[in-house]
C-alpha positions as CSV (number, residue, x, y, z in Angstrom):
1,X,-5.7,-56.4,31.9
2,X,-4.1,-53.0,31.3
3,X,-0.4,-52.4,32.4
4,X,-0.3,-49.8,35.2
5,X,2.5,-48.2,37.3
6,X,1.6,-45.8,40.9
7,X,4.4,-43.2,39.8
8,X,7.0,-41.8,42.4
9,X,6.5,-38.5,44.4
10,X,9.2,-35.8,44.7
11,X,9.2,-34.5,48.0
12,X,9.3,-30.2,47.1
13,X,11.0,-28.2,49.7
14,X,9.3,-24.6,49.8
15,X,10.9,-20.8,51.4
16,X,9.0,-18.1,52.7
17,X,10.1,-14.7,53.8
18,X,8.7,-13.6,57.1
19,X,10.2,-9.8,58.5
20,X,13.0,-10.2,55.9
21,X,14.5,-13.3,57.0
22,X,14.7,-16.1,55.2
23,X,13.2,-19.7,56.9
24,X,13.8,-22.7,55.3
25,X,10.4,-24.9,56.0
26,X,11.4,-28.6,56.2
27,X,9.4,-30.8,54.1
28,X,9.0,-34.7,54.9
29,X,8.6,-36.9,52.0
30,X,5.7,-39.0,51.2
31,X,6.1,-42.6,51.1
32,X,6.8,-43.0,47.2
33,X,9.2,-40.1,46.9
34,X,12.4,-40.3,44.4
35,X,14.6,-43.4,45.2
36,X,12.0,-45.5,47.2
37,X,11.0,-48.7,46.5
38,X,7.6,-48.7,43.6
39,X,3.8,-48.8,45.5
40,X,3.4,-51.7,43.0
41,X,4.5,-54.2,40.7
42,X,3.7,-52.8,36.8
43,X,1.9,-55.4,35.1
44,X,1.7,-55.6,31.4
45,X,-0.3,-57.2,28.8
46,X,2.0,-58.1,26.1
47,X,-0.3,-58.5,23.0
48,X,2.6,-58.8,20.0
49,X,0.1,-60.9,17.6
50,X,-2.5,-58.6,15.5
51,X,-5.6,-60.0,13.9
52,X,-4.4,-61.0,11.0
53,X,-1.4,-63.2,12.7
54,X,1.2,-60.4,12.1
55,X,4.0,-59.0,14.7
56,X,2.5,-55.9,15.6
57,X,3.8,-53.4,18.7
58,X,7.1,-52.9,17.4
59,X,7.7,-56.7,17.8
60,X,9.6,-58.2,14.4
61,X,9.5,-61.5,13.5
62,X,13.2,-63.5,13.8
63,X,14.7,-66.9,12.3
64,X,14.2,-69.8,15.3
65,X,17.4,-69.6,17.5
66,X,16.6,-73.4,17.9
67,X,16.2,-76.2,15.2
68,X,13.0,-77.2,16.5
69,X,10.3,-75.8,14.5
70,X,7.3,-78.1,14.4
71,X,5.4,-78.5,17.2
72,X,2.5,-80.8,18.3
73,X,0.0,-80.7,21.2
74,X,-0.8,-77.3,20.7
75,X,-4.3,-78.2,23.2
76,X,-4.0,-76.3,25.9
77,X,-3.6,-72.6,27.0
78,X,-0.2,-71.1,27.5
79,X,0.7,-70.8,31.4
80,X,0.7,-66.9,30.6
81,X,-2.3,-66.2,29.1
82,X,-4.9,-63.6,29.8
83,X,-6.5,-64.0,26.9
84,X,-8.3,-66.5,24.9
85,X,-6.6,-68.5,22.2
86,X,-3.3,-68.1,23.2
87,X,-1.2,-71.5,23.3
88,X,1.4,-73.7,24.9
89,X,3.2,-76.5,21.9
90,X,5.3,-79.5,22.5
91,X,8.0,-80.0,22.5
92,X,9.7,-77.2,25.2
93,X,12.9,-77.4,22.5
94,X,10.5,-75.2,19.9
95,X,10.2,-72.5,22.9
96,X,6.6,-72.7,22.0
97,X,5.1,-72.0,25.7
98,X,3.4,-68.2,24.2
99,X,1.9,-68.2,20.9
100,X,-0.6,-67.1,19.2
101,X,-2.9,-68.1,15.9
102,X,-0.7,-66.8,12.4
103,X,-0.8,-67.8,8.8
104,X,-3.0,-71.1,8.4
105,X,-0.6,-74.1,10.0
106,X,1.7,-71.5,11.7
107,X,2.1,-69.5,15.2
108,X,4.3,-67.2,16.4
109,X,5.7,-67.5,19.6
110,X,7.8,-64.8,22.3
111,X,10.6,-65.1,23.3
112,X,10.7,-62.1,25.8
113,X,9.3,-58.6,26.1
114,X,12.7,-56.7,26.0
115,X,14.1,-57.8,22.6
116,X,10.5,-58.2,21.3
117,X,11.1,-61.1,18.6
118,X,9.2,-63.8,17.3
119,X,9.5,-67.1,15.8
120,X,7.8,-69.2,13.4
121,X,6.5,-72.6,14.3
122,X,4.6,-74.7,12.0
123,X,1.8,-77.1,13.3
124,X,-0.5,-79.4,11.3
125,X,-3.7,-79.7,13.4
126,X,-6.6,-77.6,14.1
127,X,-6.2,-75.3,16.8
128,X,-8.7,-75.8,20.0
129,X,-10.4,-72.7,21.3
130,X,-8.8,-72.8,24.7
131,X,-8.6,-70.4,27.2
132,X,-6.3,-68.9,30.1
133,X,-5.8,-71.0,33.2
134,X,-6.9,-70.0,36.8
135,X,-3.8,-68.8,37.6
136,X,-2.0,-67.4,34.8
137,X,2.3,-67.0,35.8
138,X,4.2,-64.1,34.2
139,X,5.9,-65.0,30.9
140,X,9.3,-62.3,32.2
141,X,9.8,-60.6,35.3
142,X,12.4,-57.5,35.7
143,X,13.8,-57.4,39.5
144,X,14.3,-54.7,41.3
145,X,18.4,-54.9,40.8
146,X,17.3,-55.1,36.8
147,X,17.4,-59.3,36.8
148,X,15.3,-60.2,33.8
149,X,13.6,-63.4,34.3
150,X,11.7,-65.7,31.9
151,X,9.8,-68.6,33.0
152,X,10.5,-72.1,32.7
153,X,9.5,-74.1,29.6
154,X,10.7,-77.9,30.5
155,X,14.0,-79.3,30.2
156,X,16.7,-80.1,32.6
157,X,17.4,-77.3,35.2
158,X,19.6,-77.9,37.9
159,X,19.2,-78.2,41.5
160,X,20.1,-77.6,45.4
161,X,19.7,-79.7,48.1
162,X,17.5,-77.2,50.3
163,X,14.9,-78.4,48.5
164,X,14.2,-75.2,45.9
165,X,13.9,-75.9,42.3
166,X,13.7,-73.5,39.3
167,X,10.4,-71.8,38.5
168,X,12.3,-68.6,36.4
169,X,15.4,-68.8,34.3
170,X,17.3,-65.2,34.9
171,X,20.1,-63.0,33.9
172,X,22.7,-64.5,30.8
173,X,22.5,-68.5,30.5
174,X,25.4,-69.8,32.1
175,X,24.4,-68.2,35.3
176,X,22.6,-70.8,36.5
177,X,20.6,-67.8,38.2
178,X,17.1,-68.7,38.7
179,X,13.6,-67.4,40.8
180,X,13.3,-70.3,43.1
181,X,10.4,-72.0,44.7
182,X,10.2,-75.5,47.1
183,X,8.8,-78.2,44.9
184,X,6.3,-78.9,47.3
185,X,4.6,-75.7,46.2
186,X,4.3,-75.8,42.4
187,X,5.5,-73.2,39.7
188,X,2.6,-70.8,40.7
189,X,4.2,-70.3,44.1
190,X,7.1,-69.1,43.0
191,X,5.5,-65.1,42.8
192,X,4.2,-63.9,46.6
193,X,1.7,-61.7,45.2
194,X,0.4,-61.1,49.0
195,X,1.5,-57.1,48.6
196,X,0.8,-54.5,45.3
197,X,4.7,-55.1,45.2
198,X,5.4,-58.5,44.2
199,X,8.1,-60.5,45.7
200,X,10.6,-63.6,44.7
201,X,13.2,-65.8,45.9
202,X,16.5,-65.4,44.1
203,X,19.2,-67.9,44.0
204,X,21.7,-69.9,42.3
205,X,21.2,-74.0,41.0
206,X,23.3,-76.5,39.8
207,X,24.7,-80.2,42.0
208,X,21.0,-81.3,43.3
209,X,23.3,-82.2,46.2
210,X,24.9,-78.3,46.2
211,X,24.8,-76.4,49.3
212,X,24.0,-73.0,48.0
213,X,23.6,-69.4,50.6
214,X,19.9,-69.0,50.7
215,X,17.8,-68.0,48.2
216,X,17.5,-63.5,48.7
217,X,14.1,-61.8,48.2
218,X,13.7,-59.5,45.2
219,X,10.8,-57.4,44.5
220,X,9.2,-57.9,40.9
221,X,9.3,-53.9,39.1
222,X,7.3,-55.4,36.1
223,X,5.7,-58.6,35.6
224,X,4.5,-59.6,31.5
225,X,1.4,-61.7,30.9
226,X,-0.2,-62.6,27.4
227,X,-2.9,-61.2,26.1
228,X,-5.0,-61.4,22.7
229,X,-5.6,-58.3,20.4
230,X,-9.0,-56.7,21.0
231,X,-10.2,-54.0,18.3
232,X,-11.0,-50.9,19.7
């Protein structure tokens, strides 16, 4: 998958000169002209891991923010992945949901695209071959109104009584700001990907029993997925 954006159009207002006078000819803008909404969601393969297990793409390599930093489990394909041999760890504490293969017992997993760090997690076991799901989710999302959004790794989100539940954790964390989706529908509902632009359901969580406004629809600028390094 290669990251792609349908660039905007400026609409070019033009003047002739007939018998010395001066006409202004009116030009309609195209659909896609300066200030519209994008033709399409920009969707990027975020491939941070070289061959050799090192950050690569200006991404760096950062101390853990948590104190979780072995992991088990590492069996089955992060929920992100485009590519093969990419991994999701237990437990969600090491934020071990994208990472890829590094020094012998190690990986290094993202945190998000913007900052572009990585941590260290150490692991014990061979690593499977595994590769990506059916339906692999975005890792971040950036909203229209410049939300960034990274998806859920376990732990204890809040709730609403509508019946929504947090698929994407977004904007600082005490917002309590998340992409929302019903539970009957699963994570990989929570992105209508119907139209080239991609669409979400913003809204707030906390009291399961809270009566929150409804959830407002936000189109997805850019969506990240994980992918592994190809040589060229």
């Amino acid at each position: 998958m290669h990251s792609f954006r349908i660039g905007p159009f400026a609409a070019i207002a033009s003047r002739v000169v007939v018998w010395g006078v001066f006409f202004a000819v009116a030009v309609i803008p195209a659909a896609g002209f300066v200030g519209a909404e994008p033709l399409a969601t920009e969707v990027i393969t975020a491939v941070p891991v070289g061959p050799n297990g090192e950050p690569i793409d200006g991404y760096r390599l950062m101390p853990s923010q948590g104190n979780v930093n072995d992991v088990a489990d590492c069996t089955t394909p992060s929920p992100a992945a485009v590519g093969d041999d990419i991994y999701y760890c237990s437990p969600s504490a090491a934020s071990a949901d994208v990472c890829w293969p590094s020094t012998p017992g190690s990986l290094l997993c993202g945190d998000d695209p913007w900052d572009k760090e990585l941590h260290r997690v150490s692991y014990s076991d061979p690593l499977p071959h595994v590769q990506p799901v059916a339906a692999p989710q975005p890792f971040a999302l950036l909203l229209d109104d410049d939300t960034r959004c990274r998806l859920r790794n376990g732990g204890a989100w809040g709730g609403r009584q509508d019946g929504y539940v947090g698929a994407y954790g977004c904007g600082a964390a005490n917002a309590n700001l998340a992409v929302l989706v019903l539970s009957s529908q699963g994570e990989t509902g929570a992105i209508d990907r119907s139209l080239p632009v991609w669409t979400v359901k913003l809204g707030q969580l906390g009291s399961p029993t809270a009566d929150f406004p409804p959830p407002q629809t936000h189109t997805v600028t850019t969506a990240w997925f994980a992918g592994d390094f190809v040589p060229v």
